[in-house]
C-alpha positions in Angstrom: -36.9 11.4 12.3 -35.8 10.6 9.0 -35.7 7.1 7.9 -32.1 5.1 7.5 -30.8 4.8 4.2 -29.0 1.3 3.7 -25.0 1.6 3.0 -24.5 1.6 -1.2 -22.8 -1.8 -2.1 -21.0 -0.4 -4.7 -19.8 3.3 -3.8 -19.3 5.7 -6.6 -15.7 6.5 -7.0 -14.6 9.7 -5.9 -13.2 12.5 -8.6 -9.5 13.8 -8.2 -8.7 17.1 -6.8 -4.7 17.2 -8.4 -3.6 16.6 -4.9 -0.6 15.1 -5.9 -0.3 17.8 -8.9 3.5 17.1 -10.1 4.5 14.4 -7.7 6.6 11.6 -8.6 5.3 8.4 -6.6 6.9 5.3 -6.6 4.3 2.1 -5.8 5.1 -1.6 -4.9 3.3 -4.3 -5.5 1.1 -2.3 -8.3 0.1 -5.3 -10.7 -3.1 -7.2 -10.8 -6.3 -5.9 -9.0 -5.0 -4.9 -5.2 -4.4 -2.1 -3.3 -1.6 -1.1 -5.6 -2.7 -0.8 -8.3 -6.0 1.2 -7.3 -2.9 3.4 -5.4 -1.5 4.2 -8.9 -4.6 5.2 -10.6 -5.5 7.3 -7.7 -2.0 8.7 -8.0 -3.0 9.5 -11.7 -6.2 11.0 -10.6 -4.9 13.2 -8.4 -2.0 14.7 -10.9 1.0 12.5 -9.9 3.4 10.9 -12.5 3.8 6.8 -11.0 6.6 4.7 -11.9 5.2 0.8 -10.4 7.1 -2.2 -9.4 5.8 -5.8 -9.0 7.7 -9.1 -9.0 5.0 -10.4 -12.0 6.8 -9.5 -14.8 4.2 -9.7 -16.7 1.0 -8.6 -14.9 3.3 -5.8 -14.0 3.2 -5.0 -17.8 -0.6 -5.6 -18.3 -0.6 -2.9 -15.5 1.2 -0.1 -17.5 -0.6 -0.8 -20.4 -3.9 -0.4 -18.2 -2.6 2.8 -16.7 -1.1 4.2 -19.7 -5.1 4.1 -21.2 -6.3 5.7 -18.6 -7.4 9.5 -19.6 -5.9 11.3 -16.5 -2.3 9.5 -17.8 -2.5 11.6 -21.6 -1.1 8.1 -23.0 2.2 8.1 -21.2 2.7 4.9 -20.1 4.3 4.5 -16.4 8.0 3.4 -15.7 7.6 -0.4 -14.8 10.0 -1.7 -12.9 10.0 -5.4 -11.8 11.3 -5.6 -8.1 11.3 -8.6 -5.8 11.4 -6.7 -2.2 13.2 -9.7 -0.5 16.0 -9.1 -2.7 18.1 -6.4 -1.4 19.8 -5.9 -5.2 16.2 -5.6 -6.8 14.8 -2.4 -4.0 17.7 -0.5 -5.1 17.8 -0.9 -8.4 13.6 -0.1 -8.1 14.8 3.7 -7.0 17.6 4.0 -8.9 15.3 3.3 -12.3 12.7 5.9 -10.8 15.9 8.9 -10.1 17.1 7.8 -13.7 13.9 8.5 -15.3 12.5 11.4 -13.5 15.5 13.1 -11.8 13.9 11.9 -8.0 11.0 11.0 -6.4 8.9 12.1 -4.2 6.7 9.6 -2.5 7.3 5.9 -1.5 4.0 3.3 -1.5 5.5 0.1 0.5 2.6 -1.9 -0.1 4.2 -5.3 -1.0 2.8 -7.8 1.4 2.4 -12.1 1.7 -0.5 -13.3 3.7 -1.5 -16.9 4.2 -3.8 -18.9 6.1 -3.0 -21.6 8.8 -2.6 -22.3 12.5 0.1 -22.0 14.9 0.6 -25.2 15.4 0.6 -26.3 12.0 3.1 -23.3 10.3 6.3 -24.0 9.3 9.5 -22.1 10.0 9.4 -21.3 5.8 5.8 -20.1 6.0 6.7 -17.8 9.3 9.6 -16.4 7.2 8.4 -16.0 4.2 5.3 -13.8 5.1 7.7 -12.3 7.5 10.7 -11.5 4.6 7.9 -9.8 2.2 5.7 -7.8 4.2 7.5 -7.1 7.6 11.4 -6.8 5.8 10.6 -6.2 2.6 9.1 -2.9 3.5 11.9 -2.4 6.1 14.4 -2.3 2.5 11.5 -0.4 0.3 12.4 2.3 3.5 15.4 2.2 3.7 16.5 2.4 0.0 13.8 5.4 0.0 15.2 7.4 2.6 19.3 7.3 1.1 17.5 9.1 -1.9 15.3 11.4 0.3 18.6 12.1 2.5 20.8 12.8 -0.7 18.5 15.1 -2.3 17.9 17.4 0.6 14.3 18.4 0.2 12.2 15.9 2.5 9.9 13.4 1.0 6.9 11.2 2.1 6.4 7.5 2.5 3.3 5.3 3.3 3.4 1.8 3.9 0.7 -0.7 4.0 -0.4 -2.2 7.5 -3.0 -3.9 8.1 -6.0 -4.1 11.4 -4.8 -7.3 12.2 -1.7 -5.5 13.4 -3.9 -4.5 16.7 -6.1 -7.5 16.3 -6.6 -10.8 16.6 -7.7 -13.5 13.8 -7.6 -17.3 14.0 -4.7 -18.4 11.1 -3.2 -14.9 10.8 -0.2 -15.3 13.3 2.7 -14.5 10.7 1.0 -12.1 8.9 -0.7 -10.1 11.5 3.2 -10.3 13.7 4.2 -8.4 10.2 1.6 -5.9 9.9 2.3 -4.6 13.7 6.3 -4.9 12.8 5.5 -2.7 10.0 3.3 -0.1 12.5 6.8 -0.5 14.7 8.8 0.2 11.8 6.5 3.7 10.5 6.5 4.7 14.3 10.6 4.7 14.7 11.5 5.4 11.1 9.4 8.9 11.6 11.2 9.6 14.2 14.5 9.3 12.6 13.2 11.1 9.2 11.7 13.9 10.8 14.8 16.1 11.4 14.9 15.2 7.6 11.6 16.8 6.7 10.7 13.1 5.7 7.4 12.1 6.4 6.6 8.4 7.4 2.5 7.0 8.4 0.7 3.8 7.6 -2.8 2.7 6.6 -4.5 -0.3 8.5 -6.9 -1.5 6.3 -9.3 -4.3 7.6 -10.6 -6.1 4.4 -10.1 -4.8 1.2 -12.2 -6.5 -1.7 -10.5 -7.8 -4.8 -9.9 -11.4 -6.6 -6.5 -12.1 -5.3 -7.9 -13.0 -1.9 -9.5 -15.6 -2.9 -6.0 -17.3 -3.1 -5.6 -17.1 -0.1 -8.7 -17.5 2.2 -12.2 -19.1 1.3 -15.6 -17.4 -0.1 -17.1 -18.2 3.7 -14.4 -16.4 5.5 -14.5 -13.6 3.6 -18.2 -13.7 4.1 -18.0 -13.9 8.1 -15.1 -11.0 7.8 -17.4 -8.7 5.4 -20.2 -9.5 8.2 -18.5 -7.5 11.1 -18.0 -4.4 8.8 -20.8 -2.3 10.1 -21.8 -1.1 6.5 -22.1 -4.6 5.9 -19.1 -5.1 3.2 -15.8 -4.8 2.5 -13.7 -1.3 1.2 -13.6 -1.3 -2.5 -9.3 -1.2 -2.6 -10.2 2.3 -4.6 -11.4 3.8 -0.8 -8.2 2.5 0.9 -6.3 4.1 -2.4 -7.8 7.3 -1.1 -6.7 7.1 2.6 -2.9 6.4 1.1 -3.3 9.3 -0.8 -4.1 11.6 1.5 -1.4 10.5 3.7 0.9 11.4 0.4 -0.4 14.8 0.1 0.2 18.2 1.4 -3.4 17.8 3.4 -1.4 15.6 6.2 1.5 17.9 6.4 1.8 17.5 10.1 1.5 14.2 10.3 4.4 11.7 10.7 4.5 8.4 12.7 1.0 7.7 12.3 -1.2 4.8 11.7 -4.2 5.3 9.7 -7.2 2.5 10.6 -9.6 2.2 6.6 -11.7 0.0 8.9 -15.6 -0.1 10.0 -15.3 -3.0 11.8 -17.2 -3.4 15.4 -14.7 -2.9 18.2 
């Protein structure tokens, strides 16, 4: 029997196969260091022209500049588009910039999302609502303004939005966000449903922790700790690995799949 080789604590990236090869992807929540922006370079990677929204005007331009260096981009920087997804004004005016500049799109990343940390008994009606407006209804609008364009323009279209593992399981000080993140399972479920007859394909990624700075706003070094502890590869996903899962789920290579919720977990059952 050969002996166990411990789990890499940094992976090496994976190269791009131009899966995406003349896609137009449209990507919320693409500034700073999160999910989103690993999305867009993956995107890149994989042959697909991004146009990128954020509601940080200007991290959301540090973030085209960054993507615009990047070789697989040839020095064309990305459409940049600042969008607040509770504002029902801003989401369309996100996918009208991205039909203005490119003709259409072709893939929608909902992956705007608020999180927080505290108890029941201690969250305020604002807190509930607010986590609740960005990442359960914002995504509802990202949808819904993505599939007028996708019904207009005739020729189907995908769209992945960001869940989370806390929308099938439980953690202490995660009520609002983790009642979002199964709303926005819900939401992928019965808005594939509807889209299908569309040739509109609609699944969601569950990611369980995803390792960049921004968490730190919002939940302490220890926490993190005890959450990376229950991984069985004994860390968090490096946010490139779930940017993998989200574009596979954008590609051709899940062509039959529509409704679905993708777990980017090792956690213990």
């Amino acid at each position: 029997m050969s002996a166990l080789r411990p789990w890499p604590a940094t992976p090496d990236r994976t190269e791009g196969h131009q899966l995406l090869a003349g896609k137009i992807v449209v990507i919320t929540a693409a500034a700073g260091t999160g999910i989103g922006f690993a999305t867009a370079e993956r995107c890149l990677d994989e042959g697909a022209t991004v146009v990128i929204s954020d509601t940080h005007e200007r991290r959301l331009g540090e973030a085209a500049d960054a993507l615009a260096e990047l070789p697989a981009s040839g020095g064309v920087r990305p459409l940049a588009v600042v969008c607040d997804v509770t504002k029902e004004e801003q989401v369309q005016a996100l996918y009208d910039a991205a039909v203005a500049e490119h003709g259409h799109f072709d893939v929608a990343v909902n992956n705007a999302g608020l999180g927080g940390q505290v108890d029941v008994v201690e969250m305020t009606d604002e807190q509930w609502a607010l986590v609740l407006d960005v990442t359960l209804t914002g995504t509802f609008r990202c949808t819904r303004a993505a599939l007028r364009h996708f019904y207009d323009r005739g020729q189907g279209g995908v769209i992945v939005n960001n869940a989370s593992v806390l929308g099938w399981r439980a953690q202490a000080g995660q009520a609002h966000y983790a009642a979002a993140k199964a709303g926005v399972m819900a939401l992928t479920r019965c808005s594939a449903v509807e889209a299908a007859p569309r040739h509109v394909r609609i699944n969601a990624v569950a990611p369980s922790l995803a390792v960049h700075p921004f968490l730190n706003k919002v939940m302490a070094d220890d926490d993190l700790a005890v959450l990376a502890d229950r991984e069985v590869n004994g860390r968090g996903a490096e946010v490139w690995e779930v940017a993998n899962v989200i574009t596979m789920l954008a590609s051709d290579y899940t062509s039959f799949m529509t409704g679905e919720v993708i777990s980017c977990s090792s956690q213990h059952p």
